[in-house]
C-alpha positions as CSV (number, residue, x, y, z in Angstrom):
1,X,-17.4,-77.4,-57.1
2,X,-21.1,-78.0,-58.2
3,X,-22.0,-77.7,-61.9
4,X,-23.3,-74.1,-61.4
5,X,-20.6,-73.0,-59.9
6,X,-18.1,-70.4,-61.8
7,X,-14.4,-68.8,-61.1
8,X,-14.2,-65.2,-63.3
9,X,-10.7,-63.4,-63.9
10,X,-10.2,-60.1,-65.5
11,X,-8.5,-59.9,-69.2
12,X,-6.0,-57.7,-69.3
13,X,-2.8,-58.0,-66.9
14,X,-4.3,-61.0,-65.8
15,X,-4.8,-63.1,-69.1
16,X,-2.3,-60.9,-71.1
17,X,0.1,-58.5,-71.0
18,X,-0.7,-56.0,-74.3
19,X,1.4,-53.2,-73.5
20,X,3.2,-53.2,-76.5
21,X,-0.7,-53.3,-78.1
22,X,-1.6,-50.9,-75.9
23,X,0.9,-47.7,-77.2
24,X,0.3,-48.9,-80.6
25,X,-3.5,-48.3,-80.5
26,X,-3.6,-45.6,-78.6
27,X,-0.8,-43.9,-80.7
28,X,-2.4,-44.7,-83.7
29,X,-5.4,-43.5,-82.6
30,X,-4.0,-40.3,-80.9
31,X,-2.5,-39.2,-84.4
32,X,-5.6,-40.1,-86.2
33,X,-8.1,-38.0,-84.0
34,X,-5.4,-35.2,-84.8
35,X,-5.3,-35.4,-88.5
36,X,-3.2,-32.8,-89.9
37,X,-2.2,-31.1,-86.9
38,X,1.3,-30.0,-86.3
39,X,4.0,-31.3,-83.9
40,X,2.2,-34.9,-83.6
41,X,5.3,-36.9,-83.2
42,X,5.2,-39.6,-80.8
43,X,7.8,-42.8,-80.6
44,X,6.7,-46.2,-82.0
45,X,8.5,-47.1,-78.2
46,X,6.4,-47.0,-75.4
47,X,7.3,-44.0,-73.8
48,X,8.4,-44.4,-70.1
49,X,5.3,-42.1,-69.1
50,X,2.8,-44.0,-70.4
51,X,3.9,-47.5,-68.9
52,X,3.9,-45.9,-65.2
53,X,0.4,-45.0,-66.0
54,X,-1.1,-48.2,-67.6
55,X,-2.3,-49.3,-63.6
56,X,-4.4,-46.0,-63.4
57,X,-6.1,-46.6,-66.7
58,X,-9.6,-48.3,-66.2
59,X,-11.0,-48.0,-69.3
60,X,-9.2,-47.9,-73.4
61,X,-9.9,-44.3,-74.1
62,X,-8.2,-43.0,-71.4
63,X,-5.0,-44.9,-73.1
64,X,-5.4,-42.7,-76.2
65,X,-6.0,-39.4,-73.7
66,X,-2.9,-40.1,-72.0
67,X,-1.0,-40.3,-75.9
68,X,-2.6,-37.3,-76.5
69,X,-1.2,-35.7,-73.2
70,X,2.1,-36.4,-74.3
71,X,1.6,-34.6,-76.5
72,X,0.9,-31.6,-75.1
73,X,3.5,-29.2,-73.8
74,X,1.4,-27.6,-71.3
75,X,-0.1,-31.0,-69.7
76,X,0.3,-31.4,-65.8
77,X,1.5,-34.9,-67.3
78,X,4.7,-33.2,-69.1
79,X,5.0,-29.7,-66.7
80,X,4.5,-31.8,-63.0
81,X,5.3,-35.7,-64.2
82,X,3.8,-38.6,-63.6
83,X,3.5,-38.8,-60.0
84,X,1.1,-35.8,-59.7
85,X,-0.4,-37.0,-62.7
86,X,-1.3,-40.1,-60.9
87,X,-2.3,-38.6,-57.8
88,X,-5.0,-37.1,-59.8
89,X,-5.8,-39.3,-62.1
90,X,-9.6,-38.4,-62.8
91,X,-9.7,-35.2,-62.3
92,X,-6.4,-34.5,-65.0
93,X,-8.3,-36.9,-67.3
94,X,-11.5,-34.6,-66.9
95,X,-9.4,-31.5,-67.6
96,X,-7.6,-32.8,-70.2
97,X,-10.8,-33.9,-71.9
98,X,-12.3,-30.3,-71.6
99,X,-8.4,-29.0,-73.0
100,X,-9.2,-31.4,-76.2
101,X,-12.8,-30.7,-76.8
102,X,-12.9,-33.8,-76.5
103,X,-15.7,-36.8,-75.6
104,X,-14.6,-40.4,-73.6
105,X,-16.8,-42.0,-76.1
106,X,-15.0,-40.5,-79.3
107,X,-11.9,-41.7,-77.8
108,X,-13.2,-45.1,-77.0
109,X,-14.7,-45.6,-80.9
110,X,-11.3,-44.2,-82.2
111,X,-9.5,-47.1,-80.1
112,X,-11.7,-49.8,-81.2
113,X,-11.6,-48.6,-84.9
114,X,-7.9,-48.9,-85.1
115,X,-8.1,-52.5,-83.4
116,X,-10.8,-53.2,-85.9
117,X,-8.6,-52.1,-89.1
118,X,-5.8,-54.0,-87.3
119,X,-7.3,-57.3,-87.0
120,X,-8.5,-57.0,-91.1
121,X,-5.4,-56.2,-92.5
122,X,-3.0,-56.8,-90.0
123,X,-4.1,-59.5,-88.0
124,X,-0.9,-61.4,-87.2
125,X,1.1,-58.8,-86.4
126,X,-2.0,-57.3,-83.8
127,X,-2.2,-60.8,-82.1
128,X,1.8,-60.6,-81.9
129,X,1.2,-57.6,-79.8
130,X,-0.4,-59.6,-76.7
131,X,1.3,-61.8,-74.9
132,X,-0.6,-63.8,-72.4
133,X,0.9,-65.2,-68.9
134,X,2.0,-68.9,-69.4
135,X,1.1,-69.6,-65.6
136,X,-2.2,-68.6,-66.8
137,X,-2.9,-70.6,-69.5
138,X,-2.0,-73.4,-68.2
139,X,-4.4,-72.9,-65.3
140,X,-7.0,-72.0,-67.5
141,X,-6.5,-75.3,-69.5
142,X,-6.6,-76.9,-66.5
143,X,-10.3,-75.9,-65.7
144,X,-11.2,-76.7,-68.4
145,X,-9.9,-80.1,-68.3
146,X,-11.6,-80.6,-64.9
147,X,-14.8,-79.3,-66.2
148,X,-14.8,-76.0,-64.1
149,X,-16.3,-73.4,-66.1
150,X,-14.9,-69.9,-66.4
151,X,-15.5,-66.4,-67.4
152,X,-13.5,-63.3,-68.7
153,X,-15.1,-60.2,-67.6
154,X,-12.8,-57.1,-69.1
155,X,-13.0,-53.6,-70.2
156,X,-12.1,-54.3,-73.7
157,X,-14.4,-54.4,-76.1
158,X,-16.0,-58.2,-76.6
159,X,-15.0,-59.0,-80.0
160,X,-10.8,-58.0,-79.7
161,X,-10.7,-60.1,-76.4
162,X,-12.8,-63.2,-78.0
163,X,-9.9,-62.8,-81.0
164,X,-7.1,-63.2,-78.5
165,X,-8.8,-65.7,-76.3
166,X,-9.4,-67.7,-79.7
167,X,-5.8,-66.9,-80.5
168,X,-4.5,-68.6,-77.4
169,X,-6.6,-71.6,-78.0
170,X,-8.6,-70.7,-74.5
171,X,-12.6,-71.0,-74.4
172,X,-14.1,-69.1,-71.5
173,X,-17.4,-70.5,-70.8
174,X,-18.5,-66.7,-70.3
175,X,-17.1,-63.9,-72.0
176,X,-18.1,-59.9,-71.3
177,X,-16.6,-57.1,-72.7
178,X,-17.5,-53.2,-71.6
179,X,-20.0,-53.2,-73.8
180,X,-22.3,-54.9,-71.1
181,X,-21.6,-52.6,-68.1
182,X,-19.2,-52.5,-65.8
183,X,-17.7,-56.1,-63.8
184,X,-19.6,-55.4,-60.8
185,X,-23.1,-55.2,-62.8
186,X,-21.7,-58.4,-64.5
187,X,-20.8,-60.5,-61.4
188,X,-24.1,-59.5,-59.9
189,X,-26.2,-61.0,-62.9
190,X,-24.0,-63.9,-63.4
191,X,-24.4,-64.5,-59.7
192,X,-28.2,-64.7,-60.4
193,X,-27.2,-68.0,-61.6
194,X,-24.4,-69.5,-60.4
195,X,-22.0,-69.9,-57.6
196,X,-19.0,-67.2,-58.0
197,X,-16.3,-69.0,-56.2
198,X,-13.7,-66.2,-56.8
199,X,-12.4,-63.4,-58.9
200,X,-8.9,-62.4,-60.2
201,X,-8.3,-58.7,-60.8
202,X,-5.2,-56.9,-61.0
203,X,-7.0,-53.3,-60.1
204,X,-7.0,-53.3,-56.3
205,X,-9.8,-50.6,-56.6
206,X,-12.2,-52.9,-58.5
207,X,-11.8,-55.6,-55.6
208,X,-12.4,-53.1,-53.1
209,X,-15.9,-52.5,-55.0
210,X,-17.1,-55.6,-55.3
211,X,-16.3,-56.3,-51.6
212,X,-17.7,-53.0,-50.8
213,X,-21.1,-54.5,-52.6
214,X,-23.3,-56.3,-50.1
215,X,-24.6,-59.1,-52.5
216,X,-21.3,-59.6,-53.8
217,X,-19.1,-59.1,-50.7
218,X,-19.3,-63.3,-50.2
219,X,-17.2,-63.8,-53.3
220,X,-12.9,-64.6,-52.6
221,X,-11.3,-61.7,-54.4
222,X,-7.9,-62.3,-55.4
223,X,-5.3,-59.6,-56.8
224,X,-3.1,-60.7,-59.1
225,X,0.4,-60.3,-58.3
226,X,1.7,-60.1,-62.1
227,X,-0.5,-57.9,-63.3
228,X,-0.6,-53.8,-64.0
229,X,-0.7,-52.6,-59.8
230,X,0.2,-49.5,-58.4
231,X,3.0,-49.4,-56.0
232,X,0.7,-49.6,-53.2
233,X,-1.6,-52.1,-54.1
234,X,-0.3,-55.2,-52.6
235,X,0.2,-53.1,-49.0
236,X,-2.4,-53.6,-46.0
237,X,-4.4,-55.6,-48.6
238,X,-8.6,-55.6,-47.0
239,X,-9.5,-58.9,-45.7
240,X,-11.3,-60.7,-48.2
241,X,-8.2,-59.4,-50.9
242,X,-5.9,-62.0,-51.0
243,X,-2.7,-61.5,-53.8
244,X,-2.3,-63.9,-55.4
245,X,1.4,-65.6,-56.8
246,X,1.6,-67.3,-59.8
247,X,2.5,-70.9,-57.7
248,X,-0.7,-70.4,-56.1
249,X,-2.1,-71.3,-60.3
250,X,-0.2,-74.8,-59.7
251,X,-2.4,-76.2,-56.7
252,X,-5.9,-76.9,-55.6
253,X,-8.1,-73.8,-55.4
254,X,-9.3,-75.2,-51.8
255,X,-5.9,-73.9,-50.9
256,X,-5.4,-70.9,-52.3
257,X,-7.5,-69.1,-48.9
């Protein structure tokens, strides 16, 4: 690899696995958006509903929607169940933002307020919450041992992933957060630049975009066979999808296609 060349991964379900994180904000948040209300009870365990979901979920407020759906007695979530819920994912989450009065970026400022209060006075505890893939990290140290630089381009805001990469004693070369737009925008600036010699994602959807994006549709995608995925997304993969095991993390990236 030249010296301006770059391999970028997703965060979350490829770097970490923050489920446990992930109820405990958006519950958190759920009940706080709700004040006083009435019947707000939701378990401190992830409910069942919610981790069937998580591969759907593209961006952090829809995490604290979906809490908020349990919630509700009359959501197509609780009355049909989560296979219908999934089958229309956006247009449930539009409806069920209309049936809160509701606003994606009041949900998404909620979220990252409750991760901000949590890292200030509860920062061990929030860190505990995240557990990142050992295959991973080792891979990742491995890069950086060779030299190879890397980037993290995720959906979460930029300061909680920098926390957990700092946590985990990893040091991305490059590190975006939703803040700067979305991962195709990103890979098509960084590629400006530098040679993008691949991409790990574990949202099959995401791939499909960037391969789908003429000035990106060069760049190895790779789906990540440990992360959040729908039960279809490993079948009839595109070509230029590969999935990706975690023994392909222990040898040379010239074999991985």
């Amino acid at each position: 690899m030249t010296s301006s060349s770059l391999f970028t991964l997703d965060f979350d379900g490829v770097i970490i696995d923050g489920m446990p994180e992930y109820w405990w904000s958006a519950r958190k948040a759920c009940l706080q958006l709700l004040g006083g209300q009435q019947n707000t009870t939701l378990p401190n365990e992830i409910p069942q509903k919610f981790y069937q979901l998580r591969p759907w979920v593209h961006q952090g407020w829809e995490m604290v929607l979906l809490a908020s759906e349990l919630l509700r007695t009359e959501s197509p979530l609780n009355t049909q169940g989560v296979k219908f819920f999934s089958a229309n994912y956006h247009s449930l989450c539009h409806q069920a933002l209309k049936a809160w009065g509701w606003e994606p970026t009041q949900l998404q400022k909620s979220l990252e307020d409750v991760r901000q209060w949590a890292i200030k006075h509860d920062r061990e505890n929030w860190l505990a919450r995240h557990k990142p893939f050992p295959h991973v990290v080792r891979w990742l140290n491995q890069l950086n041992n060779e030299g190879i630089e890397w980037a993290v381009l995720t959906t979460k805001g930029r300061d909680f992933a920098a926390e957990l990469l700092h946590s985990f004693h990893l040091k991305p070369n490059l590190l975006y957060g939703h803040e700067s737009g979305s991962k195709t925008k990103m890979l098509l600036h960084l590629q400006k630049n530098r040679i993008i010699e691949g991409f790990i994602e574990d949202r099959r959807v995401t791939l499909e975009t960037v391969l789908n994006t003429p000035a990106l549709s060069s760049i190895k995608c790779y789906l990540a066979s440990w992360g959040y995925l729908k039960p279809e997304d490993k079948i009839a993969l595109p070509k230029g999808i590969q999935l990706l095991q975690p023994e392909n993390l222990t040898t040379p990236l010239a074999s991985w296609s």
